[in-house]
py3Dmol code that shows the C-alpha trace and the ligand (Angstrom):
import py3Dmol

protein = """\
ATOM      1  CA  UNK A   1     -30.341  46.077  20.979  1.00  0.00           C
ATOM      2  CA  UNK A   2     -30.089  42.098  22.010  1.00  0.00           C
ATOM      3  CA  UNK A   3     -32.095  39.351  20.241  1.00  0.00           C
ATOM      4  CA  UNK A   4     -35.597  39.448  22.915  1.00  0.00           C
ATOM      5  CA  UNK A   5     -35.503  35.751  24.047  1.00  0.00           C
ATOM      6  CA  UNK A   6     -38.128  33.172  22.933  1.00  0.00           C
ATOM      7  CA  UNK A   7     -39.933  33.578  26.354  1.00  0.00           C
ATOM      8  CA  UNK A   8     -40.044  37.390  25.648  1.00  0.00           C
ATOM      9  CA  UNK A   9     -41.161  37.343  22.428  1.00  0.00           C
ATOM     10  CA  UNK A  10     -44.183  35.544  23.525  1.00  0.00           C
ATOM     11  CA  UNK A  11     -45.140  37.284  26.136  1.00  0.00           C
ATOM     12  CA  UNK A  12     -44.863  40.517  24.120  1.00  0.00           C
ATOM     13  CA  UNK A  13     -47.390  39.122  21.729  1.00  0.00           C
ATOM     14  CA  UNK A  14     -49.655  37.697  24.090  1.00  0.00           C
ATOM     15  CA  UNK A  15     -49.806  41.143  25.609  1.00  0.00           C
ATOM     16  CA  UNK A  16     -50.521  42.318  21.823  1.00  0.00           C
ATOM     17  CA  UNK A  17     -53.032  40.441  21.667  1.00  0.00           C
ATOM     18  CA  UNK A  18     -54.416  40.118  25.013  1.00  0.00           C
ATOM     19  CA  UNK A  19     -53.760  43.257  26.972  1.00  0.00           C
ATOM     20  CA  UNK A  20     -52.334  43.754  30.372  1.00  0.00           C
ATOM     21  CA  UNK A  21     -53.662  41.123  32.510  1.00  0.00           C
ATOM     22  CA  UNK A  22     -55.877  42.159  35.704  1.00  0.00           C
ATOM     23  CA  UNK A  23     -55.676  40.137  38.779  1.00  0.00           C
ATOM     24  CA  UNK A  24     -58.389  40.019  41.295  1.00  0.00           C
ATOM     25  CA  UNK A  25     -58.213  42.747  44.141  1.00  0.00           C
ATOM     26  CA  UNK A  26     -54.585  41.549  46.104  1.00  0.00           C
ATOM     27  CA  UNK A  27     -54.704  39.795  49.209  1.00  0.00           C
ATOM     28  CA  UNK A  28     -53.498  39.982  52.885  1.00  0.00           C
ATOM     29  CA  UNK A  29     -50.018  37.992  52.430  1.00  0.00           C
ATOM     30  CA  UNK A  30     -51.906  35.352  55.047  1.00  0.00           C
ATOM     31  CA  UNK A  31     -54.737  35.276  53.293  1.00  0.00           C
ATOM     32  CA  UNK A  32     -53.095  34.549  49.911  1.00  0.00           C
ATOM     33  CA  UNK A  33     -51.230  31.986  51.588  1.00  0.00           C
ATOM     34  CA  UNK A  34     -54.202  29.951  52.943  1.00  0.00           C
ATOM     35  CA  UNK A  35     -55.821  30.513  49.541  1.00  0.00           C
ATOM     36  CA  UNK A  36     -52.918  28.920  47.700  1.00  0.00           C
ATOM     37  CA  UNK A  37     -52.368  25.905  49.718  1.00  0.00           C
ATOM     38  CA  UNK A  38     -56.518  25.732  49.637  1.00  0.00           C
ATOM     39  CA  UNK A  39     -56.183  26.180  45.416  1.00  0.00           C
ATOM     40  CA  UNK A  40     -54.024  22.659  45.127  1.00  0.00           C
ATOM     41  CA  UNK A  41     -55.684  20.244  42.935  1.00  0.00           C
ATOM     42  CA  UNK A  42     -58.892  21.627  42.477  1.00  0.00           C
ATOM     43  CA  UNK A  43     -60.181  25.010  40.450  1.00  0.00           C
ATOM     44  CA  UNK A  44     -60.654  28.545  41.123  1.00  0.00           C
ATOM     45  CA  UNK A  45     -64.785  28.569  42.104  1.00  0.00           C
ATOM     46  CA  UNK A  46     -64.144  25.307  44.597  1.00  0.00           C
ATOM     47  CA  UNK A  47     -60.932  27.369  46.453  1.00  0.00           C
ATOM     48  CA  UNK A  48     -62.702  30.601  46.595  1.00  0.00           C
ATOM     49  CA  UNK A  49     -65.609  28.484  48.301  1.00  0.00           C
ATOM     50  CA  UNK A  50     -63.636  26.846  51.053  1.00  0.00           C
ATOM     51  CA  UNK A  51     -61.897  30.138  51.826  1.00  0.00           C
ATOM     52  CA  UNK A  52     -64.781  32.205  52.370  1.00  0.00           C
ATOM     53  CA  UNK A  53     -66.508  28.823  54.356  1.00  0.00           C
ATOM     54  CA  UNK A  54     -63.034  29.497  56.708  1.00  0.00           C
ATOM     55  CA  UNK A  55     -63.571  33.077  56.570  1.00  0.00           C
ATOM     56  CA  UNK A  56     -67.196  32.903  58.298  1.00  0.00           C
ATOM     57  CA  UNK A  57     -66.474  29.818  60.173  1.00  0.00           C
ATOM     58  CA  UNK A  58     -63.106  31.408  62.233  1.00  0.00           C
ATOM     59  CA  UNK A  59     -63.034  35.137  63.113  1.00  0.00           C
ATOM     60  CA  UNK A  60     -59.062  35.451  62.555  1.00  0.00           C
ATOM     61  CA  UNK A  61     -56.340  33.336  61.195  1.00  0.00           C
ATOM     62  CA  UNK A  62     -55.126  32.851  64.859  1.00  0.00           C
ATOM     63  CA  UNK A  63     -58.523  31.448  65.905  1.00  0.00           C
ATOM     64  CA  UNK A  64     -58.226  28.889  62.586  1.00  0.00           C
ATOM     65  CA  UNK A  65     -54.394  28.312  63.843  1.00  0.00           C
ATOM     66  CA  UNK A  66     -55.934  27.316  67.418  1.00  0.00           C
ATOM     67  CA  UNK A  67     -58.955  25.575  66.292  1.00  0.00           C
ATOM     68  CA  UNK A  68     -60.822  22.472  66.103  1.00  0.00           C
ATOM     69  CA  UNK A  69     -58.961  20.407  63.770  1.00  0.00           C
ATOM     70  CA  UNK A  70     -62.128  18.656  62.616  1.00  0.00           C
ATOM     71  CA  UNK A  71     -64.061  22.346  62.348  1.00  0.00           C
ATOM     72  CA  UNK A  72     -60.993  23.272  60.258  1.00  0.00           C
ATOM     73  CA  UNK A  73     -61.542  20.529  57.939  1.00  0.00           C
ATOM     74  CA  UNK A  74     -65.069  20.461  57.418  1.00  0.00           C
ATOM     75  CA  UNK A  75     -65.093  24.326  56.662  1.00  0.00           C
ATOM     76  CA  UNK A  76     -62.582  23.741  53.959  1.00  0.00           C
ATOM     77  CA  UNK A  77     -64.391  20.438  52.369  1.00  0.00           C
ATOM     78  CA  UNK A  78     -65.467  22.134  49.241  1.00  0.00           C
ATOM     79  CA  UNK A  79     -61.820  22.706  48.663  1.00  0.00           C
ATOM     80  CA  UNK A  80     -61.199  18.658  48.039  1.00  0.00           C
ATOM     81  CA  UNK A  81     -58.368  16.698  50.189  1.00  0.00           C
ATOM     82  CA  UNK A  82     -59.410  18.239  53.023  1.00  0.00           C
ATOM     83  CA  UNK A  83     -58.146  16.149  55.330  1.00  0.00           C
ATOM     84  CA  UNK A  84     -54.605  17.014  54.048  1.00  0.00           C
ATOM     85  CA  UNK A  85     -55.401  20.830  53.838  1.00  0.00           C
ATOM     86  CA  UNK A  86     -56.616  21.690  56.978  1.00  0.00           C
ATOM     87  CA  UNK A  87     -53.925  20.304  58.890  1.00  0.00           C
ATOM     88  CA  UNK A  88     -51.318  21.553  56.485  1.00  0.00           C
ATOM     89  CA  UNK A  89     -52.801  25.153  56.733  1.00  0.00           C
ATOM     90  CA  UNK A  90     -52.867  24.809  60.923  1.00  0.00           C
ATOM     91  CA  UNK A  91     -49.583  23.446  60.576  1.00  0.00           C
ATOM     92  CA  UNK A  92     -48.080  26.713  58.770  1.00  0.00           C
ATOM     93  CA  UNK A  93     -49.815  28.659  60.484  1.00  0.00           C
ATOM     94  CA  UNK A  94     -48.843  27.570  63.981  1.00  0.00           C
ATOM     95  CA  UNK A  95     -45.021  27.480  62.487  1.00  0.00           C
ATOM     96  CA  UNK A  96     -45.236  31.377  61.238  1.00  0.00           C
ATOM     97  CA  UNK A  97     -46.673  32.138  64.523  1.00  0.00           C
ATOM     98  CA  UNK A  98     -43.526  30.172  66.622  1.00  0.00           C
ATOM     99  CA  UNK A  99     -40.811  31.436  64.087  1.00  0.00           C
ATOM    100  CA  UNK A 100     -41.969  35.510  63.855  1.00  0.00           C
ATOM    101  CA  UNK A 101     -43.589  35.577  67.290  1.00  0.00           C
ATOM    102  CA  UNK A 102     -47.202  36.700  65.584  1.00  0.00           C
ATOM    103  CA  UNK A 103     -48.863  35.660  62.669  1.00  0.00           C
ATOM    104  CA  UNK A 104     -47.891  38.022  59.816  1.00  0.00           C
ATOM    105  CA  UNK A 105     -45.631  37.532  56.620  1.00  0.00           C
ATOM    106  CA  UNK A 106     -45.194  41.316  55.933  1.00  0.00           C
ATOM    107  CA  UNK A 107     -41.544  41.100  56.660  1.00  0.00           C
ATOM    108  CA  UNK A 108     -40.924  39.206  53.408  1.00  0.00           C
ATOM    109  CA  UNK A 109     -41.034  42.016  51.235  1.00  0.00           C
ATOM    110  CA  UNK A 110     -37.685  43.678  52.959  1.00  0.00           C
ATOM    111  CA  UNK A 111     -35.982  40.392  52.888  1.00  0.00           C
ATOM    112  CA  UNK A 112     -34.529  39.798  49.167  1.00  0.00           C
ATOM    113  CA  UNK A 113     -35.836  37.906  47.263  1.00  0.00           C
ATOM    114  CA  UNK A 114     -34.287  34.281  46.890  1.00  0.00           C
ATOM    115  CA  UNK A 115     -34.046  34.402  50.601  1.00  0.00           C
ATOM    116  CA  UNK A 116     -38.267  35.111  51.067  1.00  0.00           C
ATOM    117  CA  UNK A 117     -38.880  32.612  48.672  1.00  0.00           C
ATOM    118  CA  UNK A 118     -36.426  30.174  50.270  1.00  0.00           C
ATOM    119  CA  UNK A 119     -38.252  30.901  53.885  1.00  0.00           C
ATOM    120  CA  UNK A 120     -42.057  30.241  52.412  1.00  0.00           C
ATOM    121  CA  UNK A 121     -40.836  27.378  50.852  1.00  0.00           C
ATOM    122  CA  UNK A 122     -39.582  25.640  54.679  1.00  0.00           C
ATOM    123  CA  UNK A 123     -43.098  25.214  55.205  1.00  0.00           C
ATOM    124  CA  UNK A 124     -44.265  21.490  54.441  1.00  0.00           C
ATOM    125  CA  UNK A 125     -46.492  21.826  51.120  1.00  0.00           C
ATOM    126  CA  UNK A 126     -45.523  25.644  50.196  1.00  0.00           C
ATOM    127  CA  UNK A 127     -43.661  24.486  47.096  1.00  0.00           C
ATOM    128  CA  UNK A 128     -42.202  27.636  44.569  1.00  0.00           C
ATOM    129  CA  UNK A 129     -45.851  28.104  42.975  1.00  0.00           C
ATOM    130  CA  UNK A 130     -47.610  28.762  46.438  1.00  0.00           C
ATOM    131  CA  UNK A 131     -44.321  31.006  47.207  1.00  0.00           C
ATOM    132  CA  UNK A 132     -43.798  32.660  44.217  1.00  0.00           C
ATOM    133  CA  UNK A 133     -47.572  33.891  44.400  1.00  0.00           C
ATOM    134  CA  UNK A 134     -47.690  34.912  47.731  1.00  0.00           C
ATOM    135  CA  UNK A 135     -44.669  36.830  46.783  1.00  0.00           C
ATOM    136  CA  UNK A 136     -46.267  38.604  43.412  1.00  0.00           C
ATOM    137  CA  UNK A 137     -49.541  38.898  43.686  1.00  0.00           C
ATOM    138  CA  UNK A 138     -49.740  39.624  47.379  1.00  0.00           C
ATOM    139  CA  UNK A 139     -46.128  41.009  48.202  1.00  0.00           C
ATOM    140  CA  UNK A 140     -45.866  42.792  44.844  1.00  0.00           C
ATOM    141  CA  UNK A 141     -42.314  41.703  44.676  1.00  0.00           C
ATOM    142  CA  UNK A 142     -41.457  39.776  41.412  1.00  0.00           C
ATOM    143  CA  UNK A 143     -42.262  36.295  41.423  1.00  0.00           C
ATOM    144  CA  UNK A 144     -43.237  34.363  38.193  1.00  0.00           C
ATOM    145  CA  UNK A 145     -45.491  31.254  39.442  1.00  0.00           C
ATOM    146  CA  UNK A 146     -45.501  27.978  37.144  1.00  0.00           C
ATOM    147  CA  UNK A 147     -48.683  26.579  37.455  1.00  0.00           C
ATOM    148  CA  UNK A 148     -50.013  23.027  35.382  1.00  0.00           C
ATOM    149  CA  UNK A 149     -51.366  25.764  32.342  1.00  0.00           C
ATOM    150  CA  UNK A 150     -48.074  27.512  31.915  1.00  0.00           C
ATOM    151  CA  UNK A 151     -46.516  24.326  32.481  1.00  0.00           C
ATOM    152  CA  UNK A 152     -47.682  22.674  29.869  1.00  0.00           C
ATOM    153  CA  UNK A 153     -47.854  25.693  27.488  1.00  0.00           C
ATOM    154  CA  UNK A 154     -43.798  26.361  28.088  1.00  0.00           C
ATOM    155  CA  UNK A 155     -43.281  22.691  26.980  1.00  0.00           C
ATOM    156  CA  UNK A 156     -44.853  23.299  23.741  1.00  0.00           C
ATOM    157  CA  UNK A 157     -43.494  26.442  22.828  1.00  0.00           C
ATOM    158  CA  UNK A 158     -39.771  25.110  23.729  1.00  0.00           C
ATOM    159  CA  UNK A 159     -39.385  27.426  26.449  1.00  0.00           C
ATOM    160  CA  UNK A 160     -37.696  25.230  28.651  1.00  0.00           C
ATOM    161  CA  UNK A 161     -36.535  21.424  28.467  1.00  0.00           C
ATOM    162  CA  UNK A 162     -39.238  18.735  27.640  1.00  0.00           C
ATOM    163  CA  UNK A 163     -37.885  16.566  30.770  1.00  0.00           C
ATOM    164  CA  UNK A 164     -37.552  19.523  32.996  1.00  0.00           C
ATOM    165  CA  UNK A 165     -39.618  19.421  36.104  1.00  0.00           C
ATOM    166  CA  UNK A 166     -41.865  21.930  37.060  1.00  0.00           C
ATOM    167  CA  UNK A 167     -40.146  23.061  40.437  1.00  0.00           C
ATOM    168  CA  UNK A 168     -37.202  23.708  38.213  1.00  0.00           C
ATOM    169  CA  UNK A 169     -39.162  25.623  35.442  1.00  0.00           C
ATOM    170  CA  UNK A 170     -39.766  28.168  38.196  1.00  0.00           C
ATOM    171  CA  UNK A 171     -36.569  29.590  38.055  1.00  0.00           C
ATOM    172  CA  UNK A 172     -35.564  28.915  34.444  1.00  0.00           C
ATOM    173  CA  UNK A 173     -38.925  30.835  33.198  1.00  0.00           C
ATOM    174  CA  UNK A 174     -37.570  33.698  35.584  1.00  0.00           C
ATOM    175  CA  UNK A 175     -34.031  34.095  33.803  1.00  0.00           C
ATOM    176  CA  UNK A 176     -35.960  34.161  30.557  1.00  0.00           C
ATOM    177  CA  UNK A 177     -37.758  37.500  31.571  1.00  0.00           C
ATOM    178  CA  UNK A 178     -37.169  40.736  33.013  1.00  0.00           C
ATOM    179  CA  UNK A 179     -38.643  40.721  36.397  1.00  0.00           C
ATOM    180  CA  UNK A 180     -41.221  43.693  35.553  1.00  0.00           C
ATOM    181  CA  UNK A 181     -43.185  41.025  33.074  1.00  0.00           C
ATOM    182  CA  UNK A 182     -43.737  38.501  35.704  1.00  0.00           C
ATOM    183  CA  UNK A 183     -47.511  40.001  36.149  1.00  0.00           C
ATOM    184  CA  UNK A 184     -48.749  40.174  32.811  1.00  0.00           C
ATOM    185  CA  UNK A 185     -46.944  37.216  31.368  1.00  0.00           C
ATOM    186  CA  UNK A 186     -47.999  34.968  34.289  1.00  0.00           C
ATOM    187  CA  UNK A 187     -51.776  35.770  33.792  1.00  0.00           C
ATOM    188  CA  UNK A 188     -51.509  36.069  29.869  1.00  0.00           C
ATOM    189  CA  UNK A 189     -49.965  32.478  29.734  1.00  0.00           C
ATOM    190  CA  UNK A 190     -52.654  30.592  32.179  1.00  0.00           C
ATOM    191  CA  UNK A 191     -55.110  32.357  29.873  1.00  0.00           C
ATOM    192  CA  UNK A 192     -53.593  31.471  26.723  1.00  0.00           C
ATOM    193  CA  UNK A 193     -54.069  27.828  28.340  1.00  0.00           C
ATOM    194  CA  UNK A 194     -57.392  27.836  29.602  1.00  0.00           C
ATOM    195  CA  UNK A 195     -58.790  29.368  26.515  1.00  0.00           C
ATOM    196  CA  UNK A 196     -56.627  27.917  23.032  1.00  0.00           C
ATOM    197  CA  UNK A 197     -53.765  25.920  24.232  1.00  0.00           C
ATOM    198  CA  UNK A 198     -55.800  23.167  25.997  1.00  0.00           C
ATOM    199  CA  UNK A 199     -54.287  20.212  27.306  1.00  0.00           C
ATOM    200  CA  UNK A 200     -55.913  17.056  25.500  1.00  0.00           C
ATOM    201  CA  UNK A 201     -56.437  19.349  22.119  1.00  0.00           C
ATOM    202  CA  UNK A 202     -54.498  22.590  21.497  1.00  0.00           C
ATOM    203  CA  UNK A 203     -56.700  24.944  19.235  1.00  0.00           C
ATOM    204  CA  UNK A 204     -53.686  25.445  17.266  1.00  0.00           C
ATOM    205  CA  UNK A 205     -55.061  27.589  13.678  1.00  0.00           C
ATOM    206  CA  UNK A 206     -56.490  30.071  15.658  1.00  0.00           C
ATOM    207  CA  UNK A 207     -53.579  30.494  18.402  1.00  0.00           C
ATOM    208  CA  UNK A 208     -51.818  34.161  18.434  1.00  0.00           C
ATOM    209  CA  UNK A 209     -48.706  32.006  19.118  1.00  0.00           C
ATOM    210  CA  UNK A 210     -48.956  29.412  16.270  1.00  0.00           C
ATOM    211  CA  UNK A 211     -46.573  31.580  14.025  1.00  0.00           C
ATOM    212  CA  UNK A 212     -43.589  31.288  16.670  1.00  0.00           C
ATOM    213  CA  UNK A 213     -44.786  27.763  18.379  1.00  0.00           C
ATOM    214  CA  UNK A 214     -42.495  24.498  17.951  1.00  0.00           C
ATOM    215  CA  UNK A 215     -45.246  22.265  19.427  1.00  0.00           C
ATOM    216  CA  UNK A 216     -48.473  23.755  16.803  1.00  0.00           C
ATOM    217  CA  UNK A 217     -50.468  20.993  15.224  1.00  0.00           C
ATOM    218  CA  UNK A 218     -50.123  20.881  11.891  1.00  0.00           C
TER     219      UNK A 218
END
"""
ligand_1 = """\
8
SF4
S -49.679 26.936 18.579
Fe -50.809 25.244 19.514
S -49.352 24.135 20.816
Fe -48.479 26.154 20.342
S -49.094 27.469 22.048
Fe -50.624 27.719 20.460
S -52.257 26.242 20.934
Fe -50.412 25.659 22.105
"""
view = py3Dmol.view(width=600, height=400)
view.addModel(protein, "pdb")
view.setStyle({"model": 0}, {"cartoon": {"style": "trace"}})
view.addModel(ligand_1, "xyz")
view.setStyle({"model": 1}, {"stick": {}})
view.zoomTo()
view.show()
């Protein structure tokens, strides 16, 4: 049986130690879209705001696609930058809408896979996180997003090169993984970051990775 590679080995033991991860309750592919590009630069209670705010304020995604620019914006304000947000979000939508003929991203999951991600990503400011979690958590096809947690954790445990940027870390963090670990190690690694790994001080002695980690304090 082959050496598991370093990625592997850490995800196996943050599933020791964690358990398989638990996602909220999947989205509409449209839905998780918006959400995403709502979720840039700012945390999970101030997207989850905005959304619903859009949710009440617009009675379908076609009616926020055709609305009030301003309306758009000020429904989205807890969200930060909304200025940039709503229009980017009108913007994609309005582009879906003129390249499928109706709003819906369904079609994505018989496309393969480089070629869905590679159509999500067209969009201005759908980058390979947004993509690869429409594509996972909403699609259910394998998708491993890199956000700033796993990032930063991946640096420290030498999973990928120091200088390597984080578009490219998408794809490198893939080919270290089977595809059915995406889920679990995606989740297991943000929380892993939130929780010990922090980004000004790392909680290093009591880290379930410390044994196996390049980066541990000392
Ligand atoms: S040992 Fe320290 S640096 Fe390494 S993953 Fe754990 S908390 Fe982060």
């Amino acid at each position: 049986m082959p050496e598991p590679t370093p990625a592997l080995r850490v995800h196996q033991r943050l599933l020791a130690h964690y358990g398989p991860a638990l996602w909220r309750t999947p989205l509409p592919p449209v839905d998780e879209l918006v959400s995403t590009i709502l979720s840039q630069n700012t945390n999970d209670v101030n997207r989850d705001r905005a959304f619903n705010r859009l949710k009440v304020a617009f009675a379908s995604w076609e009616a926020v696609r055709d609305g009030d620019p301003a309306a758009v914006v000020e429904a989205i304000r807890p969200a930060g930058l909304a200025n940039q947000k709503g229009p980017r979000i009108q913007t994609v939508l309005q582009q879906i809408t003129a390249e499928r003929g109706r709003l819906e991203l369904d079609f994505l999951k018989d496309l393969p896979r480089e070629e869905a991600l590679a159509w999500l990503q067209h969009f201005n400011g759908v980058g390979p996180k947004t993509a690869a979690i429409v594509m996972q958590f909403s699609l259910g096809v394998p998708a491993l997003p890199v956000d700033t947690h796993i990032y930063r954790v991946s640096g420290r445990l030498g999973l990928r090169p120091p200088e390597m940027n984080v578009e490219a870390a998408h794809k490198y963090l893939e080919a270290q993984l089977p595809p059915e670990t995406y889920y679990d190690a995606h989740l297991n690694l943000i929380r892993l970051g939130r929780e010990v790994c922090h980004a000004r001080k790392p909680e290093c002695p009591v880290c379930p990775l410390r044994e196996i980690c390049p980066g541990r304090a000392a």
